[in-house]
N, C-alpha and C positions, 0 to 999 in steps of 0.2 A: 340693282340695289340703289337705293334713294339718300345714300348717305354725302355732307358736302367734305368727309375724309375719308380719304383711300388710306388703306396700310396695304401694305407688300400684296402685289396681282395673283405669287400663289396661294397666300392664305384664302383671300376675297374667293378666288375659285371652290376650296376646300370648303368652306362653312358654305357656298353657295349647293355645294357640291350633294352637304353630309346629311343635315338635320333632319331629314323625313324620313329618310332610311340608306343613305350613303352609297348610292347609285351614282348612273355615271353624271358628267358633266362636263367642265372643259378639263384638260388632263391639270393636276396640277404640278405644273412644274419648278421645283426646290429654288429660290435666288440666290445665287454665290454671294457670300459677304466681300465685304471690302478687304478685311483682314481675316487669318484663320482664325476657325475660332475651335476649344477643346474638342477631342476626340469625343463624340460617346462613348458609356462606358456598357461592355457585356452586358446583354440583360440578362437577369437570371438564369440560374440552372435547372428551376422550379418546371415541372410538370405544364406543358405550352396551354392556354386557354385562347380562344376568339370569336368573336362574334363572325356571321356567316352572313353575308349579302348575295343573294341570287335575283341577276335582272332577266326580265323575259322584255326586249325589246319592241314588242309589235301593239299596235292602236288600230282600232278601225277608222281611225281619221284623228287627224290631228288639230288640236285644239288650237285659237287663235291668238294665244298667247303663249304657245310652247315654244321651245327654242332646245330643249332634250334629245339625247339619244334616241328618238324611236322610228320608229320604221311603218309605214302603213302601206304592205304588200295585196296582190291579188290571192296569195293565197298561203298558211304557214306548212313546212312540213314538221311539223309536230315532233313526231318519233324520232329526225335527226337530232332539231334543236333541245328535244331531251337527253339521246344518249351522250352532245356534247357539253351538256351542265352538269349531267351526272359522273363524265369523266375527269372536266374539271374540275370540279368539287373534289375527287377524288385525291387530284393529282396535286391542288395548293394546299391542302390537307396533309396530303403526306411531307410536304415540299415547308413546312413549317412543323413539323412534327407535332401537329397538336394533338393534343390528349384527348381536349372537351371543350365541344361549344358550346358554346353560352347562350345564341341566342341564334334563330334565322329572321330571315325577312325577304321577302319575295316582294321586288318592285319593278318600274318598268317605266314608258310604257304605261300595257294595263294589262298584269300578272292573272286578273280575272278572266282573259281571255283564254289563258291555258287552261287545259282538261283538269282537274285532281289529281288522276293518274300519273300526270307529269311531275305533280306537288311532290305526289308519295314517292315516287322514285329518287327524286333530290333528296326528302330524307331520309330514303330508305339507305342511298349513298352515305350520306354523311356518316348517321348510326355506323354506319360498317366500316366508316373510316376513323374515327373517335369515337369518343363516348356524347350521347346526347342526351341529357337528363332527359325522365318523364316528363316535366315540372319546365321546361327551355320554350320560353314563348319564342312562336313560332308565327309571326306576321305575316297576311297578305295585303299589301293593295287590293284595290275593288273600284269598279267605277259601278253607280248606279244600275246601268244599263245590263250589266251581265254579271246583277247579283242578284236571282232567281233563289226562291227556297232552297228548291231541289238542289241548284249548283251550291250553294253554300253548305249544302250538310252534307256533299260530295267533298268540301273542303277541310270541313271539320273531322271527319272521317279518314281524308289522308294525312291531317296530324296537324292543323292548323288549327291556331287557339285564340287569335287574335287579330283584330279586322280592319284597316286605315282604310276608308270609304272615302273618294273625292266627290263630297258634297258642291264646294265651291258656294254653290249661292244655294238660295229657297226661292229665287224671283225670276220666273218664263223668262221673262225682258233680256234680263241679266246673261240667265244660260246660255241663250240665243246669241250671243255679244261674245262671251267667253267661245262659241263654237264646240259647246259640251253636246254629247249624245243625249240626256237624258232631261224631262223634266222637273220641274219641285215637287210634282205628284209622285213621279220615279222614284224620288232620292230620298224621300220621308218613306215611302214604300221601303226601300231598301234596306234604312236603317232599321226601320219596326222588325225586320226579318230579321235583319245581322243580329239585333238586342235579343231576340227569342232564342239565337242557336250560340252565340256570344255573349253572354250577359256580366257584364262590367269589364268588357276587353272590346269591346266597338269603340273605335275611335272616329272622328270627321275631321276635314278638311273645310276650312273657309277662308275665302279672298276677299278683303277689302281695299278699297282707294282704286273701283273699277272706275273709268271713264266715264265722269256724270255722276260717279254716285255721292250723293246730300248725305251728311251725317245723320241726319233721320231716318234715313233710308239703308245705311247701316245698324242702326240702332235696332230696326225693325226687323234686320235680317240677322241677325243677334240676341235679338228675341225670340226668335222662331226656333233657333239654333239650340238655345236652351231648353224648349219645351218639349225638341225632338231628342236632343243628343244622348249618349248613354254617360261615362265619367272622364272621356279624353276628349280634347278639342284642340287642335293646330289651327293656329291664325296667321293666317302669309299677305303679305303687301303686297297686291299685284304689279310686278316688273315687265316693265315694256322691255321685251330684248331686242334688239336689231336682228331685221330679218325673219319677224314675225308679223302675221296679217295684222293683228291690233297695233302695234307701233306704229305699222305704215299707215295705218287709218288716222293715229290721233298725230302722226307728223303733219302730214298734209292737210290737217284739221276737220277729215271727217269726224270724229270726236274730240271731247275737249279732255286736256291734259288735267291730272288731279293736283291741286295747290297743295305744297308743302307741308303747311299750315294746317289743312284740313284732316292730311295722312296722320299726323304725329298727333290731332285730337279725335280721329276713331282709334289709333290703338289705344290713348291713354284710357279712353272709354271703355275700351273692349275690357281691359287690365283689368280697368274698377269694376265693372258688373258679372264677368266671370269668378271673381277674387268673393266678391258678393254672393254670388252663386256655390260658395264652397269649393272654388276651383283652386289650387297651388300653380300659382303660376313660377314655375319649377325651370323654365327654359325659356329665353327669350320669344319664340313663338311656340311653346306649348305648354298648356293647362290639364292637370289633371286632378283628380277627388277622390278621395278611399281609398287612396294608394297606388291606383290607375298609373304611374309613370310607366314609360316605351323603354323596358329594359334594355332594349335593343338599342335605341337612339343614344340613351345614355353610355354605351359602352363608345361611342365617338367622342361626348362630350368631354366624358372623364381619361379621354387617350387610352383605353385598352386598344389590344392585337384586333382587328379587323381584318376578313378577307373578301375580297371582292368578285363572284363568278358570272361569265356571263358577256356579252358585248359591251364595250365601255365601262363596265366597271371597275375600280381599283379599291385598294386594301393598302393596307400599312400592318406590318406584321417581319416577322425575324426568319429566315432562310436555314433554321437549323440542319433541315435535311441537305442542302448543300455545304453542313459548314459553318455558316454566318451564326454571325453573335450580335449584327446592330440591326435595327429596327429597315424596311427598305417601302418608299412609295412604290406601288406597281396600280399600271393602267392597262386595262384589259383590250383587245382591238376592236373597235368602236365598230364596224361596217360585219353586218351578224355572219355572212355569207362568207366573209375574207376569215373572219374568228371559228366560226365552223371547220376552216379547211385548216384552222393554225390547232385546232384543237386537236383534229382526229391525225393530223402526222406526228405533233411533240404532244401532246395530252394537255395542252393549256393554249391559251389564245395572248399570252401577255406580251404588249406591245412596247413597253419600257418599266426600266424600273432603275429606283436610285436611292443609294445608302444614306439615310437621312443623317445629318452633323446634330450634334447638341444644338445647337442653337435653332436648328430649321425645329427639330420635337420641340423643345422648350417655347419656341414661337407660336407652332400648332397646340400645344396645352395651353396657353395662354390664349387664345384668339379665342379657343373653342371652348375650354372649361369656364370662361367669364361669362359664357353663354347662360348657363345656369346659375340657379339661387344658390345650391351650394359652392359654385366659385371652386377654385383649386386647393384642394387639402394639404396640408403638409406630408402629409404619409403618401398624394398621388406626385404631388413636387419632388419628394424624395427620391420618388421611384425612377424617376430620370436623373437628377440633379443629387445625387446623395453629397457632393461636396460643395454643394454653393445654394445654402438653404435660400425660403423666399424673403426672409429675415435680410440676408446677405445683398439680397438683388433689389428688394423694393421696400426695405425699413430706414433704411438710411435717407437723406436730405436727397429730395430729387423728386422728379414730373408726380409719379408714386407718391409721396407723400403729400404734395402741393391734393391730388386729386383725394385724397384721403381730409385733408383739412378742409375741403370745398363742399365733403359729406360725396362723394360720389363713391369711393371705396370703402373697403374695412381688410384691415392688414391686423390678424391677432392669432391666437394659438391654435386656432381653427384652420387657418389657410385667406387665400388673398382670394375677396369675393365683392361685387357691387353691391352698393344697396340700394334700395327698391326706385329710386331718382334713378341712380348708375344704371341700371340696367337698361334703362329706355333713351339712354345716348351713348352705349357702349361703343359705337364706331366710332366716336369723337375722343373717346379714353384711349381707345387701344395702338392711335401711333405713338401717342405719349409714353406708355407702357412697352412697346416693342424697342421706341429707340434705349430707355433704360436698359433691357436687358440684351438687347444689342450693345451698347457701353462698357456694362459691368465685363459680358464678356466678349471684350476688346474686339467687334466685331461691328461698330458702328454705324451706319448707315440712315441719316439724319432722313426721315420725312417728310415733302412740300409740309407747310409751316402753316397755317391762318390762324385766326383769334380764338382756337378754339373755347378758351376760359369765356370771351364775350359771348360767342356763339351760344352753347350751354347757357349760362346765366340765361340770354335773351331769349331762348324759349324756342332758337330755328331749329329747323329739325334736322339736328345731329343725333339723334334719339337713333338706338340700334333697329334697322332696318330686320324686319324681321322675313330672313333670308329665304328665300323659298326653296323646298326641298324639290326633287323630281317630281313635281306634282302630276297624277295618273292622269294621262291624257286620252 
């Protein structure tokens, strides 16, 4: 993440963690406040809802900018690591007494390497364990490479309705750099298929601010994008992570590191000509048309029940079947072989889990729901905070309204959301905003401090990094 503010390490993890489809990544774990802060309060009595995350851990090779859970073995066994997604699913399912999910999403990894077979029996589970609408988009990853006709309408067919392709680039050059399986020939291939068997439910994946890449050369890989895509597009900044072949290349200066400068004027470009293109840019890195938004993604953004199945995955969601009335992080165990054997003795593979405080949800609704254009509602505010409106926390004199009088926010009967500036330097907003509601509720903890009001004004790029989801490797 390319931002010059940090807020709190587990948040930075979660959003890195969530936005493409809430797979695993580094655990995130809750920070103690300085002071206690309120209890949370029961959540409802209402009939349990969640969206459904299933990772299939394995890649035929790993890409040169990954840094994800996944695994690239000599060879999978299939039928275990099915029957134990399908007992899991089973088992957190029952273990939150949900009624009906909302949504699936199959990520990884690269989810396309699995059979159908394996798809349909996840949701063959789930069905039998809640209710799953007809109508509950049902997401897979895909990488170019092993999205064959045939195999997609082997997908379609086991209940999949909607398709996140990791395009990444349109340029040989490029792919070859990234250490992608496939090339621009593949992956414009791919999506003509996905748009014939998915049609206005294909989505793509593209990276910019690769190593060497000219804003022209963006521009044109952006316009290629358009002429191919169906009505979704996610735009990711590529992140050098420590301990990946691309970082160690452009450390030692086999390639050159991308300027600041240059990052924060390909996305503003991306913004303007997608936006141009009739795209709603609805999420800090994702664009949709015709209504095209990732039900699924959104159920992170706007803080619903999540569960997380599978190696390294984690969920935020309420323990009813044990009992529990407050909301809990759970991390799934990350190493598939150790998670296999945690599954088939106790029927889950969960490797921690921790009662989240008011203040840690009201931290993660805020980090994450600013994320989007619609911003946090009063009615999703309420839904955690029923005694301490956003009125209460960010209307009154303080960082909040300084950021509201500068035009970066809007605080009105709608709920607390950026606007169209705000959103492209939301990582420079949001220590300002956490220590506020850290404050109000007497749980303070002051964040490293810079100019950010100069910063912003000057144009450096404190502009919201647009986080990268588990990108299919």
């Amino acid at each position: 993440m390319a931002a010059l503010c940090k807020w709190p390490r587990n948040l930075a993890a979660l959003a890195a963690a969530l936005p493409g489809g809430g797979g695993p990544g580094r655990a995130p774990a809750p920070a103690p406040a300085l002071e206690p802060a309120p209890e949370p309060l029961p959540e409802t009595a209402a009939p349990a809802t969640a969206a459904l995350y299933v990772h299939w851990p394995y890649c035929r090779k790993r890409c040169s900018y990954c840094n994800f859970n996944t695994y690239v073995v000599p060879a999978v066994d299939e039928s275990a690591v099915r029957a134990c997604l399908v007992r899991e699913a089973r088992t957190l399912l029952c273990l939150g007494q949900v009624h009906s999910v909302t949504s699936v999403f199959f990520g990884g990894g690269t989810p396309s390497l699995a059979s159908p077979g394996t798809v349909a029996a996840v949701l063959e589970a789930v069905a039998g364990a809640a209710h799953l609408p007809s109508g509950a988009e049902v997401t897979l990853e895909a990488n170019p490479s092993s999205t064959s006709t045939l195999r997609l309408a082997g997908f379609r067919a086991a209940g999949v309705n909607r398709l996140s392709i990791g395009v990444q680039s349109l340029d040989d050059a490029e792919l070859r750099m990234l250490g992608r399986e496939h090339t621009a020939a593949e992956a414009r291939k791919a999506v003509e298929a996905a748009r014939e068997l998915f049609p206005g439910r294909t989505s793509i994946d593209l990276l910019f601010g690769l190593p060497g890449q000219s804003q022209d050369a963006w521009t044109q890989r952006l316009e290629a994008a358009l002429r191919l895509c169906d009505d979704h597009i996610s735009l990711y900044q590529l992140t050098l992570e420590r301990g990946t072949v691309l970082a160690a290349q452009v450390q030692r200066g086999a390639l050159p590191a991308s300027p600041q400068d240059l990052l924060a004027d390909m996305y503003q470009a991306a913004r303007t000509a997608l936006v141009g293109a009739g795209f709603r840019h609805y999420e800090v890195s994702n664009f949709a048309r015709k209504g095209a938004l990732s039900t699924h993604n959104l159920s992170y953004w706007r803080g619903d029940q999540y569960i997380g199945v599978g190696p390294g995955a984690h969920g935020r969601f309420v323990l009813r079947g044990e009992g529990g009335c407050s909301r809990e992080a759970r991390v799934q165990t990350l190493e598939p072989v150790t998670w296999m054997q945690e599954v088939q003795s106790r029927g889950h593979g969960t490797r921690s889990r921790v009662v989240l405080s008011l203040l840690e949800q009201l931290e993660e609704l805020l980090t994450l729901g600013l994320r989007t254009d619609e911003g946090i509602t009063q009615e999703r505010w309420g839904h955690f905070s029923p005694h301490l409106s956003l009125q209460a926390v960010f209307g009154e004199p303080g960082e909040a309204q300084a950021l509201q009088q500068e035009g970066w926010l809007v605080l009105d009967s709608r709920g607390l959301r950026c606007t169209w500036a705000g959103l492209a330097v939301l990582d420079s907003l949001l220590p300002d905003l956490l220590w506020q509601l850290q404050r109000v509720l007497g749980a303070a903890r002051r964040p490293p401090r810079g100019t950010l009001a100069e910063e912003r004004a000057g144009g450096r790029d404190v502009r919201a990094s647009p986080l990268p989801s588990r990108l299919d490797c």
